[in-house]
C-alpha angles and dihedrals in degrees: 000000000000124000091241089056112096112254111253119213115232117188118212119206104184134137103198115083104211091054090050091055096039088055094037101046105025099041121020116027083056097057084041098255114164098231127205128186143199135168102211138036099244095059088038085050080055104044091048095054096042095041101031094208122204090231127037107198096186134178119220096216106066142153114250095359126042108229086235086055096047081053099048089052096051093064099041084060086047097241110147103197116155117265122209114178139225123200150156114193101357119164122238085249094044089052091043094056076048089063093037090057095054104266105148100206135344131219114205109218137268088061139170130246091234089042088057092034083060105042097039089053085048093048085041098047090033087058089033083063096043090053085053098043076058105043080042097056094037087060099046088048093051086052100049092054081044087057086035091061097038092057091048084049088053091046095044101050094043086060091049085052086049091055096052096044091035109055135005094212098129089202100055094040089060087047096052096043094048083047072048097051102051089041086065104032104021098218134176093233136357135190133196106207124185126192114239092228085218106044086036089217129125110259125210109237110154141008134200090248095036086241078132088132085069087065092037090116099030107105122190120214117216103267093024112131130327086307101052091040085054086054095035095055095021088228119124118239138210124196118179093184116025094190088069092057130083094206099068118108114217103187096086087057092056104043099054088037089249135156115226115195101160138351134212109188126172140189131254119215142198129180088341090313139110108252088162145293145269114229125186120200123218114328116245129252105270139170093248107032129353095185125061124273138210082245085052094061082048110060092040082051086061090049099052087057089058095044088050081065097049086045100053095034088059095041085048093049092044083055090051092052088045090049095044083041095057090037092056091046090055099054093042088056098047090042082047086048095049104029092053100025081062092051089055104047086053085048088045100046087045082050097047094042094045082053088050093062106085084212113015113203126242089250088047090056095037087051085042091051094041091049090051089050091045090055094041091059091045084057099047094048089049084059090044089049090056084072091079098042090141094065103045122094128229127240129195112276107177124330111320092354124111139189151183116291092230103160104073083046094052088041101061088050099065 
């Protein structure tokens, strides 16, 4: 064994003298093994389970513990140590309990150097291979969830950029990108928070359970909490233990009967400004991290980019249906204002004109009634026409004004 090559440690459990020298002196201390040594099964029962040797080299007839029972014990406890042993008259039964028990190989005494030095580098190399096969297979394990997560996290963010490209329903947004959220981080609780640019406080918008209606009356100041201080600096922030820092606001805790451990919160930007942050509760128990981890702030960092786009896009989308809204209700009022003023003025001037006669005829007052209902009617199918607001085009008023284009509404309806 090379000097570069780590030193294994070989136990020897062995009561005659002149075997554990021979071992001792002659095989192992020159190839650098670290040797230990006992004389009966209970203290070799101790050592191994003290020292935990890479090589057991065990006789079967022992004082205190026979070499077969300390076997037999350490499997019961579930150690695996390699087992060489070392017999003089042992029976084929008694050799094949040996094996059952986990002994990887046996030398009958009296035995050569270069018969232990064998058996004890096969035994070695064979337990060498199995540590590797294990290291091997840990590590491909722990890739495979890594490629595992990463393909949840693409997945993940291509459906929060199908939600944004997909539907401009603000509500529905939040609640995809905080399903989102927990797919990729796996969290206990999780809040979407956006800043009323008027009353400058963190509103609640959206939770990870969609229990959002519970928060519906909590307001957090800018530099309130861990929270507030995130949209306050526009740094994002991770606390392992929010009882050590002085920025956490217990008050929410207490007030929805929660247990706060960390926090990772994030800011959300727009055009180079806070619109609010993304905040992530005590990470959940998981076979990798249960704590979170700078990757972790990271990779909440990347989302919130996305979800500043979600967020603008629908705050976009709601102004433009408030522009279009206000626009529409303009020109129905003006179209309202000229289609029936202009009933009334003709109702007004009959009126006045029929006053104006000292006697009206019967067929003055008959032409008078019919007009009024004829102008009544007009009125009544220019409300009816508004139904289908939506449909109708628009055509120049006065300057800038428009309004609906009624009459060949009113036209085909006739």
């Amino acid at each position: 064994m090379g000097s570069d090559m780590p030193q294994e440690t070989i136990l020897i459990v062995e009561d005659d003298p002149e075997i554990r020298a021979f071992l001792r002196e002659v095989v192992l201390e020159p190839r650098r093994y670290r040797v230990l040594m006992e004389t009966d099964g209970r203290r070799g029962m101790e050592q191994v389970l003290r020292e935990k040797p890479d090589l057991l080299l065990l006789d079967l007839r022992l004082p205190h513990l026979q070499g077969l029972d300390l076997l037999r014990r350490l499997k019961q406890l579930g150690h695996q140590i390699p087992t060489i042993v070392l017999t003089v008259h042992a029976s084929e039964e008694t050799i094949l309990e040996a094996f059952r028990l986990g002994a990887k190989d046996f030398l009958p005494k009296p035995f050569s150097a270069e018969e232990a030095r064998a058996a004890i580098e096969n035994a070695l190399t064979e337990e060498r291979l199995r540590r590797e096969k294990e290291r091997l297979t840990r590590a491909l394990l722990l890739a495979n969830r890594r490629l595992q997560r990463q393909i949840q996290n693409w997945v993940a963010l291509h459906d929060i950029a199908q939600a944004i490209t997909s539907t401009l329903d603000e509500t529905e947004i939040y609640h995809r990108v905080m399903v989102n959220v927990n797919r990729i981080l796996r969290v206990e609780a999780g809040s979407l928070l956006l800043l009323n640019p008027e009353t400058k406080e963190l509103e609640f918008r959206m939770t990870l359970h969609g229990d959002t209606a519970r928060f519906a009356d909590i307001r957090l100041k800018l530099g309130q909490g861990i929270a507030g201080w995130v949209a306050q600096h526009g740094r994002p922030l991770l606390v392992p233990d929010v009882r050590k820092d002085p920025r956490f606001y217990a008050q929410v805790d207490r007030a929805l009967g929660f247990h706060t451990r960390s926090v990772l919160c994030v800011p959300l930007k727009a055009r180079g400004e806070v619109i609010g942050v993304l905040e992530v509760i005590n990470k959940l128990d998981g076979p990798e991290s249960p704590a979170f981890t700078r990757g972790d702030l990271e990779l909440l960092g990347m989302l919130a980019s996305w979800v500043s786009v979600a967020v603008e896009n629908a705050r976009l989308n709601r102004s433009m249906q408030e522009t279009v809204a206000l626009r529409t209700l303009k020109q129905v009022v003006v179209t309202v204002a000229h289609h029936v003023n202009n009933r009334l003025m003709n109702l007004s001037l009959e009126l006045d004109r029929l006053e104006g006669q000292r006697e009206p005829s019967p067929d003055q007052i008959r032409t008078t009634i019919e007009s009024a209902r004829r102008w009544i009617q007009e009125i009544a199918n220019v409300v009816r026409a508004l139904d289908r607001v939506g449909e109708i085009r628009t055509v120049p008023y006065v300057g800038n004004i428009e309004m609906l284009d009624l009459e060949s509404v009113l036209d085909s309806s006739r």
